[in-house]
MILO-78624 format. One record per residue: chain; x, y, z of N, C-alpha, C in turn; residue number from 1; residue in three letters. Coordinates in Angstrom, 1 decimal, decimal comma. Atoms other than C-alpha are relative to their C-alpha. Example, Ala and Ser with C-alpha at 12.3 -4.5 7.8 and 13.67 -1.06 7.14 Angstrom:
% residues 2
A/0,9/-1,2/0,0/12,3/-4,5/7,8/0,9/1,2/0,0/1/Ala
A/-0,9/-1,1/0,0/13,7/-1,1/7,1/-0,8/1,1/0,8/2/Ser
***
This chain:
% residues 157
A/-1,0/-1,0/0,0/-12,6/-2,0/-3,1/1,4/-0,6/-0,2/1/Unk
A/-0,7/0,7/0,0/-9,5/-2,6/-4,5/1,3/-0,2/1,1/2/Unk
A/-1,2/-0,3/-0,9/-6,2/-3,2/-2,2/0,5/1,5/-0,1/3/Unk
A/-0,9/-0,9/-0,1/-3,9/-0,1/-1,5/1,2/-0,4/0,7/4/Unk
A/-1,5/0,7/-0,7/-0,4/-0,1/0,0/-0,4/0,0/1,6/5/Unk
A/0,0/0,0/-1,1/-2,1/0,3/3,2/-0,6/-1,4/0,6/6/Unk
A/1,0/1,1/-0,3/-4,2/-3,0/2,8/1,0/-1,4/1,1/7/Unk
A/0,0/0,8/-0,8/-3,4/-5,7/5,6/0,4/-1,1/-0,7/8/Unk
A/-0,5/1,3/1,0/-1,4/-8,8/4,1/0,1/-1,3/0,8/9/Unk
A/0,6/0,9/-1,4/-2,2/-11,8/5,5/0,7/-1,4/-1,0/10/Unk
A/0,1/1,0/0,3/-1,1/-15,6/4,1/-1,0/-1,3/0,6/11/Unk
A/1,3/1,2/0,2/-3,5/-18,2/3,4/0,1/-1,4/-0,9/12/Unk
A/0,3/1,7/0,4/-4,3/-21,8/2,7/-0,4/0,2/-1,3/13/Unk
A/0,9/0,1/1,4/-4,9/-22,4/-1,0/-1,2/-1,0/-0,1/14/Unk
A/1,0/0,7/0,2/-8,1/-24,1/-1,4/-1,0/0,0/-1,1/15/Unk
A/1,0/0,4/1,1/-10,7/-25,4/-3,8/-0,6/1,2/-0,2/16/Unk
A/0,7/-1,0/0,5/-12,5/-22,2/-3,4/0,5/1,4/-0,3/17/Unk
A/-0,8/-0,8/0,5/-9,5/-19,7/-4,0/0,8/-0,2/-1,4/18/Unk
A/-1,2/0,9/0,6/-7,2/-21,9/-6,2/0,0/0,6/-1,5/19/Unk
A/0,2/-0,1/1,0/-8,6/-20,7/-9,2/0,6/1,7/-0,3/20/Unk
A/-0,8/-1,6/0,2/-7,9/-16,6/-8,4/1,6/-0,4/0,2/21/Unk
A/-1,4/0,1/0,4/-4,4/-17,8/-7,8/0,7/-0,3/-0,5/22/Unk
A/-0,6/-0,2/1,4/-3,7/-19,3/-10,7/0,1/0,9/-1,1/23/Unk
A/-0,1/-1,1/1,3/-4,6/-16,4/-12,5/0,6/0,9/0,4/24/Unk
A/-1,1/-1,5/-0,3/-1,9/-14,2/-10,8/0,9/-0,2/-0,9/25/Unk
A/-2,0/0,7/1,0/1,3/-13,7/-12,9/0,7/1,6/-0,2/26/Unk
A/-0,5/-1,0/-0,3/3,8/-11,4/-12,8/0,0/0,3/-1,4/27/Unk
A/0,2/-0,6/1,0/4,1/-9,2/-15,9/1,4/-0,9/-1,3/28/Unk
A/-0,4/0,2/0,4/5,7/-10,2/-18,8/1,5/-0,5/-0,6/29/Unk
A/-1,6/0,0/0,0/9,5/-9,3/-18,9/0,4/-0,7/1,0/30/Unk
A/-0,5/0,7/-1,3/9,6/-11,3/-15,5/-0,3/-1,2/0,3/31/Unk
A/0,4/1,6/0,0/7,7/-14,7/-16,8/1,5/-0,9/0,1/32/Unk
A/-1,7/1,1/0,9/11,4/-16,2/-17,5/0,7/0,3/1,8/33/Unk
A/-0,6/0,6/-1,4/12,6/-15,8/-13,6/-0,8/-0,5/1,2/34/Unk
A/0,9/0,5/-1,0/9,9/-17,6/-11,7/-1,4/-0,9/-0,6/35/Unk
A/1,2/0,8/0,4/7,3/-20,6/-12,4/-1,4/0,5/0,1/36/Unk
A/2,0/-0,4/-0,1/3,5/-20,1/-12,7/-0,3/-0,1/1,4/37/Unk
A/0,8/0,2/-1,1/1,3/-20,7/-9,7/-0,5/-1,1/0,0/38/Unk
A/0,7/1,3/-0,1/-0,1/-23,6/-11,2/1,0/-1,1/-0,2/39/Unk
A/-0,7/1,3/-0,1/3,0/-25,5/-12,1/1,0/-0,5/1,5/40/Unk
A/-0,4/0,3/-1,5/4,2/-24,7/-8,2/-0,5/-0,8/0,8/41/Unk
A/1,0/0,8/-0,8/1,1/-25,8/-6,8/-0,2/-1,7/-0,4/42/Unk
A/0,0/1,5/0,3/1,5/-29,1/-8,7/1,6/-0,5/0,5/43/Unk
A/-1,2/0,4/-1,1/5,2/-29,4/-7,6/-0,1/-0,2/1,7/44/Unk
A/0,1/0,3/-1,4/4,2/-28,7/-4,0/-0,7/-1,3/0,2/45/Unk
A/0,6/1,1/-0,5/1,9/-31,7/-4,1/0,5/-1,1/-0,2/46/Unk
A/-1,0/1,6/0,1/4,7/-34,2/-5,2/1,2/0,5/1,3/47/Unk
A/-1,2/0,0/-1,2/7,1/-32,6/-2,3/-0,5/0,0/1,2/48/Unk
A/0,3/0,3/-1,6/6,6/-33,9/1,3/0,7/1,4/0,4/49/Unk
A/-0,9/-1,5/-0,8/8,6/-30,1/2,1/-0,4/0,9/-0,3/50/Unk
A/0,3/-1,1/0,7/6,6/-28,1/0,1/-0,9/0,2/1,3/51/Unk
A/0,9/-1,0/-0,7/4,8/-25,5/2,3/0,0/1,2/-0,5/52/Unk
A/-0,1/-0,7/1,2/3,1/-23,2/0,2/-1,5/1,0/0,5/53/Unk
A/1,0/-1,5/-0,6/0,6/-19,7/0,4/-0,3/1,1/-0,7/54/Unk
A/0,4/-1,6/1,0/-1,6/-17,3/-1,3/-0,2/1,3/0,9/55/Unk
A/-0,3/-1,5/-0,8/-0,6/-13,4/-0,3/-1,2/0,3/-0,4/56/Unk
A/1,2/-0,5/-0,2/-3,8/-12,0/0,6/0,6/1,4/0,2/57/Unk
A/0,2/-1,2/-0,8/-4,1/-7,7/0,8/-1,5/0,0/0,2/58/Unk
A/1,2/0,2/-0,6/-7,1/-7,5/2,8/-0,8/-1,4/-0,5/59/Unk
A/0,6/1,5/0,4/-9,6/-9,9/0,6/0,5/-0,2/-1,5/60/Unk
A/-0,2/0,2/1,4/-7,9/-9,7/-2,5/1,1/-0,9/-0,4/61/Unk
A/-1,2/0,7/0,2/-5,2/-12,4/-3,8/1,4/0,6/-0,5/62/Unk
A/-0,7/-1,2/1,1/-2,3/-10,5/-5,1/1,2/-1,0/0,2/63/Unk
A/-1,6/0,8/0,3/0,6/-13,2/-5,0/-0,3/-1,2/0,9/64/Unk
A/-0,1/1,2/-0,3/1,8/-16,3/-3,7/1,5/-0,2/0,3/65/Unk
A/-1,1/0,0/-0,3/4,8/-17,9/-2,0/0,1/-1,3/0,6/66/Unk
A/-0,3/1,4/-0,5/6,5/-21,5/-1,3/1,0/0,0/0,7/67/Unk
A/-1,2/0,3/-1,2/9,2/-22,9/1,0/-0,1/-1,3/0,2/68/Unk
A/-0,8/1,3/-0,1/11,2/-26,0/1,0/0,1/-0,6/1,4/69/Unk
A/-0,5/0,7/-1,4/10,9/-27,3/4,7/-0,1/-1,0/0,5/70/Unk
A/-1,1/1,9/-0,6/12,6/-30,7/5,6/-0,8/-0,3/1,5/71/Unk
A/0,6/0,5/-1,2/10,9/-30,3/8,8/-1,3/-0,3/0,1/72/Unk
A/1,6/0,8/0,9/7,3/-31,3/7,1/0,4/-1,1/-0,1/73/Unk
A/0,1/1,9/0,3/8,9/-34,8/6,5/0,1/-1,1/1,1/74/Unk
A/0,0/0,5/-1,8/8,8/-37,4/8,5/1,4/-0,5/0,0/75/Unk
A/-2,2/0,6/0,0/13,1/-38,5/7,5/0,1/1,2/-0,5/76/Unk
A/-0,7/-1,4/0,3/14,3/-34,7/7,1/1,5/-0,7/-0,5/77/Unk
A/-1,2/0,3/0,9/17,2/-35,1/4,5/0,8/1,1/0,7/78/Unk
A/-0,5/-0,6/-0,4/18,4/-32,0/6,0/-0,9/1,1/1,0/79/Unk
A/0,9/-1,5/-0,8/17,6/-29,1/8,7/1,0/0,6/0,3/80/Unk
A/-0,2/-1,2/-0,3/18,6/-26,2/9,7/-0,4/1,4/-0,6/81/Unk
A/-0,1/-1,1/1,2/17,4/-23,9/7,0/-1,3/-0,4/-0,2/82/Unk
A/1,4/0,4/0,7/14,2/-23,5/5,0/0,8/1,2/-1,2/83/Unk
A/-0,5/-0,8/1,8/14,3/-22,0/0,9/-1,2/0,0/-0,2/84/Unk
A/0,7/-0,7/0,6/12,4/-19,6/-0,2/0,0/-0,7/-1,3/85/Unk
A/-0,2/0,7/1,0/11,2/-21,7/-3,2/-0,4/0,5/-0,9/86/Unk
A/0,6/-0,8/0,7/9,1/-19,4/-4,5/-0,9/1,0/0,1/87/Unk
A/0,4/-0,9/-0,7/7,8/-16,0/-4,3/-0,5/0,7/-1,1/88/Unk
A/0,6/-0,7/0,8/5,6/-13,9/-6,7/-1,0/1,0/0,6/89/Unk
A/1,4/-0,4/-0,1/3,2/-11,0/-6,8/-0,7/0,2/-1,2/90/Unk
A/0,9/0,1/1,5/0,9/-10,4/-9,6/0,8/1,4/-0,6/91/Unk
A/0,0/-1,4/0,3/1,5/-7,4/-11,7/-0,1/1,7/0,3/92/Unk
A/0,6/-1,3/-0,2/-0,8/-5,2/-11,2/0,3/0,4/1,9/93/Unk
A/-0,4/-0,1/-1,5/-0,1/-5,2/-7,4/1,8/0,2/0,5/94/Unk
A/-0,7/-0,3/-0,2/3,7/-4,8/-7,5/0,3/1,4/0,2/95/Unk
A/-0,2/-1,3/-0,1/5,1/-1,7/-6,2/-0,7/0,6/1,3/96/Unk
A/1,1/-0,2/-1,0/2,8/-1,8/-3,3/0,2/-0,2/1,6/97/Unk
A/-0,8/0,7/-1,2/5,2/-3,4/-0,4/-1,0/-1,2/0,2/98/Unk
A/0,7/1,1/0,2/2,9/-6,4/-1,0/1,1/-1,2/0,3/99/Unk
A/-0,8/1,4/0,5/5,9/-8,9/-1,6/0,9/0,3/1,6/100/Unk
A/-0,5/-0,1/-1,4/7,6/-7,0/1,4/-0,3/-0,6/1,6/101/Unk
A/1,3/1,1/-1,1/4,8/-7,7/3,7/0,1/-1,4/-0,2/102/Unk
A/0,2/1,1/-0,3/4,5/-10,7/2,9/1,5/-1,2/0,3/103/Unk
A/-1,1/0,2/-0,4/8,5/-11,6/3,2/-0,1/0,3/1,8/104/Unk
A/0,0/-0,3/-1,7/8,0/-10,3/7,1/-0,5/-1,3/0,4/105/Unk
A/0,6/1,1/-0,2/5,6/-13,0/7,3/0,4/-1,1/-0,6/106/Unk
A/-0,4/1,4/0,7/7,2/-15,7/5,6/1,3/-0,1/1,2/107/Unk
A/-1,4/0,2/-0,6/10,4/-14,8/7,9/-0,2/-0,1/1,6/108/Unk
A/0,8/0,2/-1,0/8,3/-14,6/11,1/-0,7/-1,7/-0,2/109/Unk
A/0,4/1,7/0,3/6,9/-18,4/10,2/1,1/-0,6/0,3/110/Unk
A/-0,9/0,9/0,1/10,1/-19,8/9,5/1,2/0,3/1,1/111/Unk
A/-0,3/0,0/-1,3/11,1/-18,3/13,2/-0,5/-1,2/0,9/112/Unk
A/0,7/1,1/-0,9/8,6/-20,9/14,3/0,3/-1,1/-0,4/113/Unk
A/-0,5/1,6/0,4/10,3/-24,1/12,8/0,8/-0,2/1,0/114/Unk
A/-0,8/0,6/-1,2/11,8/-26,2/15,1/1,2/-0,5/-0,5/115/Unk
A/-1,4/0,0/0,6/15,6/-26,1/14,5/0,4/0,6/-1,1/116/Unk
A/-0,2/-0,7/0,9/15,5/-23,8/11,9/0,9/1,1/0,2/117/Unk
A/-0,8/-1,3/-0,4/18,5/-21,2/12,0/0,1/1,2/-1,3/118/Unk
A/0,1/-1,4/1,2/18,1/-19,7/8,5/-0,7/-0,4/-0,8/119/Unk
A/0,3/0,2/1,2/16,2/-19,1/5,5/0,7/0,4/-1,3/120/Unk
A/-0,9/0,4/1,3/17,9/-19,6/1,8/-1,2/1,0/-0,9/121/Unk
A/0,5/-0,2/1,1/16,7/-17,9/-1,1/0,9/0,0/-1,4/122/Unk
A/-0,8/0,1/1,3/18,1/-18,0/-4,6/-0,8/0,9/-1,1/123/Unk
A/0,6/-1,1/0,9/17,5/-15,6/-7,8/1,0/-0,1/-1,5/124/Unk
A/-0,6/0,2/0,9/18,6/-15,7/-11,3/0,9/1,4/-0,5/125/Unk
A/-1,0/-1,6/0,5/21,5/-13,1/-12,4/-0,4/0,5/-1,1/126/Unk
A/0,5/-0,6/1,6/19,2/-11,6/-15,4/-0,2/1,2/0,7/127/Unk
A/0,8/-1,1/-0,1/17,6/-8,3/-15,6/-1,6/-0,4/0,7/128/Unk
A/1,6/0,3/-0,6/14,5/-7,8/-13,3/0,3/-0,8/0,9/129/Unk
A/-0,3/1,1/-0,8/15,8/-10,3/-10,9/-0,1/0,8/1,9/130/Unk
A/0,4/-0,3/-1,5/14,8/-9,9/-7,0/0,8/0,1/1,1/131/Unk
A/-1,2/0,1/-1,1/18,5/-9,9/-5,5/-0,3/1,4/0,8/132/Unk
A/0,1/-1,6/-0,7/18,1/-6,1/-4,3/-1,0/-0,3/1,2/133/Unk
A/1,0/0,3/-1,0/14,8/-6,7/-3,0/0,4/-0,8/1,3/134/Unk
A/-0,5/0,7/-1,4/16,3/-9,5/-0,6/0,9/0,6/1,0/135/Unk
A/-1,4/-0,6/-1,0/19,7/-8,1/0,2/-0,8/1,5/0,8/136/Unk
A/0,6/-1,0/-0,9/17,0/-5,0/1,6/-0,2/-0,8/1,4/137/Unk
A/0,9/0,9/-1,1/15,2/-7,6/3,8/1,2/-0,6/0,9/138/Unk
A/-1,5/0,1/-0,2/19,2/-8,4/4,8/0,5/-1,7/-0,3/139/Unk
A/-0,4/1,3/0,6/19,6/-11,9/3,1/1,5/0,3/-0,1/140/Unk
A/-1,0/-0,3/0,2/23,3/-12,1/2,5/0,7/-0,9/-1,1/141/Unk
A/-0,6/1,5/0,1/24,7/-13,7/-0,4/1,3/-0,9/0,4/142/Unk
A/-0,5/1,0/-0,1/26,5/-16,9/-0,5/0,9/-0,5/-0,7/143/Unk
A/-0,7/0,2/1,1/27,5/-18,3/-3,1/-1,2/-0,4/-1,5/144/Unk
A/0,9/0,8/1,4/26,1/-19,3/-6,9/0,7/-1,1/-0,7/145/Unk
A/0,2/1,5/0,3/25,2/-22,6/-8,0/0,5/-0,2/-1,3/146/Unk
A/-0,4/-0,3/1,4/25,9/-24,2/-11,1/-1,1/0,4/-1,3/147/Unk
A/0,9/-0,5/0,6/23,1/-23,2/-12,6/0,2/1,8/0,0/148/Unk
A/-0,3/-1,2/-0,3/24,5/-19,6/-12,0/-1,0/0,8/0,7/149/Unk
A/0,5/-0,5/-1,5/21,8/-18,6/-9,4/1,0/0,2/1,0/150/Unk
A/-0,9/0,1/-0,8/23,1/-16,7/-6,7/-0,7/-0,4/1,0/151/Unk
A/0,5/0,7/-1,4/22,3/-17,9/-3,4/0,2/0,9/1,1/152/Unk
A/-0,6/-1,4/-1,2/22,0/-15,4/0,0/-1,0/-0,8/1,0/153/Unk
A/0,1/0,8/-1,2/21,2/-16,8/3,4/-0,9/1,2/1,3/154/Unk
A/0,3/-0,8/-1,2/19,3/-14,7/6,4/0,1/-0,9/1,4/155/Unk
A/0,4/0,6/-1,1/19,9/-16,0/9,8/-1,0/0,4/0,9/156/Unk
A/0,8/-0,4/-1,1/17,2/-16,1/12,0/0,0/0,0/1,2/157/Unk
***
């Protein structure tokens, strides 16, 4: 049965025997250009000692994926107090569904449990289709923008 907006969102361990449904998530076409694949994340995460990373499960179905930068994974943290949202997608066909919402609760409920963590970071590119609204709901606030013209918005937790 497939998900519905009522389905239960849970994050999960990517493993040998998922890895493959969640490379084949991707967001729809007009939104390829503000967020990396799943597979070129999942190979980044495994060159960064900070990457902590997660497939959005509704009920038993994969429908996205989400990473985070946290310093407090290493064993010489270059910096703490914060963790960054490094990356956040849902698939397509599952957008629209509070799927990415849910799973933002849970990503912000986690990064409650870091030790010395007082906020989480996210960043978003100033194009069309870009996910600032979505955050500033969740009450991110921005910051400032980089020189890459990303803007940057902060939630204290």
């Amino acid at each position: 049965m497939p998900p519905t907006s009522d389905s239960a969102v849970t994050l999960r361990e990517i493993t040998p025997e998922n890895a493959e449904a969640i490379f084949a998530l991707s967001v729809a076409d007009s939104q390829k250009h503000l967020v990396a694949s799943n597979e070129r994340s999942i190979a980044q995460a495994h060159f960064e000692e900070a990457a902590w990373f997660r497939a959005i499960y509704a009920d038993e179905e994969p429908v996205g994926f989400v990473m985070l930068h946290d310093e407090t994974l290493c064993a010489e943290p270059r910096e703490a107090g914060y963790l960054v949202a490094w990356r956040m997608m849902v698939d397509e066909r599952f957008q629209g569904m509070g799927f990415g919402w849910k799973a933002m609760q849970l990503v912000i409920a986690h990064a409650r449990t870091r030790p010395g963590v007082e906020r989480l970071q996210v960043s978003w590119r100033q194009e069309e289709g870009n996910a600032g609204d979505f955050y500033r709901k969740l009450g991110f606030v921005p910051t400032r923008v980089d020189e890459d013209g990303e803007q940057w918005a902060s939630l204290d937790l």
